[in-house]
C-alpha positions in Angstrom: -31.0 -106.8 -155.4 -32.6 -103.6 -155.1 -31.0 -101.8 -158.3 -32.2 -105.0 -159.8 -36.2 -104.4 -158.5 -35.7 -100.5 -160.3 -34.4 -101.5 -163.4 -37.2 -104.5 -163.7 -40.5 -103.7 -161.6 -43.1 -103.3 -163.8 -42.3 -106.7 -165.6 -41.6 -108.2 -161.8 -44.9 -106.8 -160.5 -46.7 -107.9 -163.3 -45.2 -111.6 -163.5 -46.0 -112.1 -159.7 -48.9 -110.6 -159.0 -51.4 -113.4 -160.3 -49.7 -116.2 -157.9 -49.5 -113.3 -155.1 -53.2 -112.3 -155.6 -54.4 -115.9 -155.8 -52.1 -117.4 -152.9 -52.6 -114.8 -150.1 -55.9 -114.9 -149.3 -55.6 -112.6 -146.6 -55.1 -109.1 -148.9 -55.2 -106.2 -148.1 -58.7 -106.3 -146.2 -57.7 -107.9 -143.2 -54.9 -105.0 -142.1 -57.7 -102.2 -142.2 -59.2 -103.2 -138.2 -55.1 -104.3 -137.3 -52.7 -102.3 -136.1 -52.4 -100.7 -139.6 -55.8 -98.4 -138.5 -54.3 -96.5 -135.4 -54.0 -93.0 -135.4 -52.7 -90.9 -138.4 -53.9 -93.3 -141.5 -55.3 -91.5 -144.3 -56.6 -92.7 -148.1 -53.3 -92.7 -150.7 -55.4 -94.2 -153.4 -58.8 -94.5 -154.8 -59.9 -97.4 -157.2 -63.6 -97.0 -157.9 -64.4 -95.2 -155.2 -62.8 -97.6 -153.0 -60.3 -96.1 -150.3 -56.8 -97.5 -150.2 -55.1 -96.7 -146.9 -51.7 -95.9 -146.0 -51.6 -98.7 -143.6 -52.2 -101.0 -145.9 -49.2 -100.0 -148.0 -47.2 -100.1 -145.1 -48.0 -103.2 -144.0 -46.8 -104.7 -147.2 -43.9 -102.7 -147.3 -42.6 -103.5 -143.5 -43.1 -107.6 -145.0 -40.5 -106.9 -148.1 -37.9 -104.8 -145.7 -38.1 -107.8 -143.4 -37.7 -110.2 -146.2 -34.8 -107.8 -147.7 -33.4 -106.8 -144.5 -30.6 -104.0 -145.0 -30.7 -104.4 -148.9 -33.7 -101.8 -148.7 -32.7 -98.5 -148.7 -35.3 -95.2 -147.6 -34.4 -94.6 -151.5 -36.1 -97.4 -152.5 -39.3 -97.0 -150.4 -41.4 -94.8 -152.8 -40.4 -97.3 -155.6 -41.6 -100.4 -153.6 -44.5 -98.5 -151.7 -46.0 -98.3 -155.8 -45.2 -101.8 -156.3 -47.3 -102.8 -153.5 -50.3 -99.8 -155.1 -50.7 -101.4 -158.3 -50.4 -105.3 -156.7 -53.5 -104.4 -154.6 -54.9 -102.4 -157.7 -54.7 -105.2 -159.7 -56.3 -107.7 -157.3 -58.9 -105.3 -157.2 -59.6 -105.6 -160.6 -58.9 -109.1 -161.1 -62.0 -109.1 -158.5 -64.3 -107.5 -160.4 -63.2 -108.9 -163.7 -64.3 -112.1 -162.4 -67.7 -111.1 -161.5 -67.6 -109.7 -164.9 -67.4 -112.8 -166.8 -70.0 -114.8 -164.4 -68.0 -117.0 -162.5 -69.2 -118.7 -160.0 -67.4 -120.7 -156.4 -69.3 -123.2 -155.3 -69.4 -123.5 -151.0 -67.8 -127.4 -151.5 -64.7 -125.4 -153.4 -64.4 -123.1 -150.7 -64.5 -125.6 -147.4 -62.1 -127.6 -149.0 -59.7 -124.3 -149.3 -60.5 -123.8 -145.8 -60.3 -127.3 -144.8 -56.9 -128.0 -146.1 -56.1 -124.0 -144.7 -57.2 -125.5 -141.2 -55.3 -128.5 -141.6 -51.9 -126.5 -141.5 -52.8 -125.7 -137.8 -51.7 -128.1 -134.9 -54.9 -127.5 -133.4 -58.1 -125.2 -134.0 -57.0 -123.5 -131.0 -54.2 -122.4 -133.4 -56.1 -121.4 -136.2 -58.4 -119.1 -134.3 -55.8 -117.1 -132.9 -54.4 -116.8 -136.3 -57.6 -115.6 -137.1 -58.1 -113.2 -134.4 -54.3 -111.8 -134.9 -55.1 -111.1 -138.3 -58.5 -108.8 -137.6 -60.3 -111.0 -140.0 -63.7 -112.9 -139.2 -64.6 -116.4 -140.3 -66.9 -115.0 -143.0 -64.6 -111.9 -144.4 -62.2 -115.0 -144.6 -64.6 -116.9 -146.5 -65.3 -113.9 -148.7 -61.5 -113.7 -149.6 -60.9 -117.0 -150.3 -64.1 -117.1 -152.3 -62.6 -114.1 -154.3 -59.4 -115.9 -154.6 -60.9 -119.2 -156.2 -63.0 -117.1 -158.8 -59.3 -114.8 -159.5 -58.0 -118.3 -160.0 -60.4 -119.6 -162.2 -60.4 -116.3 -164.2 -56.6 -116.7 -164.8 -57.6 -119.9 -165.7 -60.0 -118.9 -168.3 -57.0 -116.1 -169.7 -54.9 -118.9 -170.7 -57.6 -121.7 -171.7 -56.0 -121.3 -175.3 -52.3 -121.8 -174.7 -50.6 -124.2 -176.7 -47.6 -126.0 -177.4 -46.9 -127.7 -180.7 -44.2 -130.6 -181.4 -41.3 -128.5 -183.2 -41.0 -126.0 -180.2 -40.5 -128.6 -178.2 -38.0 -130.7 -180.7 -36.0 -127.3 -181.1 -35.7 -126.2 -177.1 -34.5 -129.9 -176.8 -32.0 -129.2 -179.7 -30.4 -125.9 -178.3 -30.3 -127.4 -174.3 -30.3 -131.2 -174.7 -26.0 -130.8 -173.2 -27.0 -127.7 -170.8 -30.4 -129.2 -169.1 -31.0 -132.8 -169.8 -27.3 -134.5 -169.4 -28.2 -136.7 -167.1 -25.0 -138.4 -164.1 -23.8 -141.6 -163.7 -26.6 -143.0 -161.4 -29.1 -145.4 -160.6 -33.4 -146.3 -160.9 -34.9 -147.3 -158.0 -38.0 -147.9 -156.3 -37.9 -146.8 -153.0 -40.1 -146.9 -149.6 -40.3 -145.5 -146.0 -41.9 -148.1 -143.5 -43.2 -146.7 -140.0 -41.3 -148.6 -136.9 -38.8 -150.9 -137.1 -41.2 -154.0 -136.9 -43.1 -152.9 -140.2 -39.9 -152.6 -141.9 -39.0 -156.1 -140.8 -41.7 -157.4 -142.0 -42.1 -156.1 -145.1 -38.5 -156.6 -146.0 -38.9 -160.6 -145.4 -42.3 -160.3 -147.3 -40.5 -158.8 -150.3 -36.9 -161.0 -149.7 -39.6 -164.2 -150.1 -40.7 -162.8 -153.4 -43.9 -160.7 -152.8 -44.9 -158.4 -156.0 -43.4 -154.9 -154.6 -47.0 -152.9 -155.5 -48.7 -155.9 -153.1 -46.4 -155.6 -150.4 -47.2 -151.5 -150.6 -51.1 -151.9 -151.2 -51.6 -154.7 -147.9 -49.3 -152.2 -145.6 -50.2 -148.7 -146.4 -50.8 -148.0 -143.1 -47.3 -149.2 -142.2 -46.2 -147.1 -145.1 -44.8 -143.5 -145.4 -43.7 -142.7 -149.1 -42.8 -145.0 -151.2 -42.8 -145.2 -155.3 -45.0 -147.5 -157.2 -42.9 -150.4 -159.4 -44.1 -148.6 -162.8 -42.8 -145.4 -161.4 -38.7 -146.4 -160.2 -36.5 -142.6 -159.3 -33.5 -141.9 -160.2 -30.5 -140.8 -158.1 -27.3 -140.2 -159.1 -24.0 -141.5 -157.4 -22.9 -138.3 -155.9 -26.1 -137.3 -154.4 -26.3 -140.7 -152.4 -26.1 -139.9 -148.7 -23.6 -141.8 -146.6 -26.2 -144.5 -145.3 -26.7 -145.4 -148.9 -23.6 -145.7 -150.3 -24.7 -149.2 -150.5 -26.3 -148.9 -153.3 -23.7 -148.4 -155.2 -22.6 -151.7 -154.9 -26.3 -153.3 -154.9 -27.0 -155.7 -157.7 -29.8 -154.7 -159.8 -33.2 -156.3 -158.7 -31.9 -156.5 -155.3 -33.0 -154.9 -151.8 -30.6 -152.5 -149.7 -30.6 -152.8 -145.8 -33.2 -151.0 -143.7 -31.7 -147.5 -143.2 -32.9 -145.9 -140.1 -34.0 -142.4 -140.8 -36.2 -139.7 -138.9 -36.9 -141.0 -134.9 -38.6 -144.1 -136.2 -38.4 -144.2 -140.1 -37.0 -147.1 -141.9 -35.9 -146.4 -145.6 -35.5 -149.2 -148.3 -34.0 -149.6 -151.8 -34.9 -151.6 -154.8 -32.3 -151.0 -157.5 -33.9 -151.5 -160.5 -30.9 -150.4 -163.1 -27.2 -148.9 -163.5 -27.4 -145.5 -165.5 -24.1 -144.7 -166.8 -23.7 -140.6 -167.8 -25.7 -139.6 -170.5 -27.7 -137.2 -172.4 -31.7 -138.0 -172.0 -33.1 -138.7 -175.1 -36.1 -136.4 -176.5 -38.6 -138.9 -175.8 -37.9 -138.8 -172.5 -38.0 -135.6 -171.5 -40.6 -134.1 -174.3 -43.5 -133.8 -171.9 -41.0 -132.3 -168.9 -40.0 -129.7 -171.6 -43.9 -129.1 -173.3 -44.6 -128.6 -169.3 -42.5 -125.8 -169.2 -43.2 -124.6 -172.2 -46.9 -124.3 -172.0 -46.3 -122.9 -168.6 -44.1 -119.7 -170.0 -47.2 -119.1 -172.6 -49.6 -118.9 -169.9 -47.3 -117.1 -168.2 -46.7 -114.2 -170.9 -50.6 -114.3 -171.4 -51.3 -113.5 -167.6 -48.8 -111.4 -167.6 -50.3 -109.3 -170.3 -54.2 -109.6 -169.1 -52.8 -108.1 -165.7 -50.8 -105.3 -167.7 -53.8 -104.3 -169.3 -56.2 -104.3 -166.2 -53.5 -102.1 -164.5 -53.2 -99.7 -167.2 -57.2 -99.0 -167.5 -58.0 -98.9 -163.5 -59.3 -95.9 -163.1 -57.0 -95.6 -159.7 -56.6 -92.2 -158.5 -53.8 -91.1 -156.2 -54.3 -89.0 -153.4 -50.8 -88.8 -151.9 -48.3 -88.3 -155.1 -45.4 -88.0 -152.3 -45.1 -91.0 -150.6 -44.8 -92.9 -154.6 -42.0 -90.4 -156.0 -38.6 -91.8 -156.1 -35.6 -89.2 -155.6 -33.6 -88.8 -158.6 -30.0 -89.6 -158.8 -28.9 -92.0 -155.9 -30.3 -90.0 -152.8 -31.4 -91.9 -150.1 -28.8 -95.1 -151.1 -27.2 -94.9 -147.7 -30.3 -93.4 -145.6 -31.8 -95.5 -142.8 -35.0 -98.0 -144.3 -38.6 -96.9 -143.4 -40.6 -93.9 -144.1 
């Protein structure tokens, strides 16, 4: 994993950093008051004047050698401790490059990012200590996720001009129709989750006695956990049904399964809509799954090279060359992990 990180971080920073930048909200400002600020932290990096602190670096790096666990080596410290410079660089930039172009947050956008933030909490007990672990106040919090919505709609703005047109789909469906799109012998269903056993009685006879499916849905939503709309049927293939549904197999089409208890107090039911034998999808199909993807590797490469640029023109000075210089040959391979 790690040999793979050398031979590939520049292109690996560079494709991740936009989603990392955007996502965490929390940054690099929050570590500064933390634990991170305790004696012996010192500036590695400037960026505008702005200090970059060894403790933020570390902070960063002691979250990728937990993720890793023994697969980092003290030889590839320096390598990943530069990583994490130009990440926090480049969301620097991407800061001020979107005060550069005049774009605005608005407060509704960012109480709803800190609404549905909240929300992730049990309780607001919860959230606060979060809050108060992390060093951060409810307005430096604010600030960041402010800063985050503008990075996002900068990004946004990057890659207004991405396109896909009809023969790059037609030929990526050509060379991986048999690889990506063969599809198993399965079924289409429509499929719903009623709270309680009692709702699911109920709504089973209501449907048995020949109630529209979407009607039965719409009048008990509140009985309802999931369930897919009759326009909108899934499909599952015949291996991937799980015991309590091997039923299905069996099913007529435009029949109902039995309720299948699921979860403490979750009832599941089938409507089996069709039998799919094995086959590959045809292009109409699957042409806006694979203009999707498409469209997505364009923005993608254009991110990707809007970030490479702002990294190679940040006028970042380094104040601590030594913790950033990787050993050459293989020393440190079999060395402890850490500084």
């Amino acid at each position: 994993m790690m040999q793979y990180l050398r031979n590939n971080v520049k292109g690996i920073m560079i494709g991740v950093v936009v989603v990392f930048i955007v996502s965490c909200f929390a940054g690099y400002g929050m570590y500064v008051r933390g634990r991170g600020s305790s004696g012996g932290d010192y500036p590695v990096a400037k960026l505008d004047g702005k200090k970059i602190m060894r403790s933020q670096v570390e902070m960063r790096l002691r979250e990728v050698a937990e993720q890793f666990g023994d697969r980092v080596t003290s030889g590839d410290v320096p390598m990943i401790r530069r990583m994490i410079l130009d990440d926090i660089v480049v969301g620097m930039e991407l800061t001020k490059a979107a005060k550069a172009e005049g774009i605005k947050v608005a407060k509704e956008e960012v109480d709803q990012y800190l609404a549905s933030m909240q929300a992730q909490f049990p309780t607001k007990e919860a959230y606060d200590e979060y809050l108060k672990r992390s060093g951060m106040t409810e307005r430096e919090l604010r600030r960041k996720v402010e800063e985050n919505i503008a990075v996002g709609k900068l990004m946004e703005k990057v890659t207004a001009s991405a396109s896909v047109d009809a023969g790059e789909v037609r030929k990526f469906y050509d060379a991986t129709k048999d690889a990506f799109f063969k599809r198993p012998e399965g079924y289409t269903v429509n499929v719903v989750a009623f709270r309680g056993k009692e709702a699911a009685q109920r709504g089973r006879a209501r449907l048995l006695k020949g109630e529209a499916w979407d009607s039965v849905m719409g009048a008990m939503s509140g009985d309802l956990g999931n369930f897919t709309p009759y326009d909108k049927p899934i499909f599952v293939s015949k291996k991937d049904l799980a015991d309590d549904l091997k039923s299905v197999i069996s099913l007529k089409v435009g029949s109902y399964s039995n309720l299948v208890k699921v979860g403490s107090d979750d009832y599941l039911m089938v409507l089996k809509r069709s039998n799919e034998k094995e086959r590959v999808m045809a292009f109409d199909e699957v042409k806006e799954q694979i203009e999707g993807v498409l469209l997505d590797q364009k923005r993608g490469q254009m991110q990707r090279a809007y970030v490479a640029d702002l990294l190679k023109k940040a006028p970042l000075e380094i104040l601590d060359e030594s913790i950033f210089k990787v050993a050459s040959g293989d020393e440190g391979e079999s060395s402890n992990k850490g500084n």
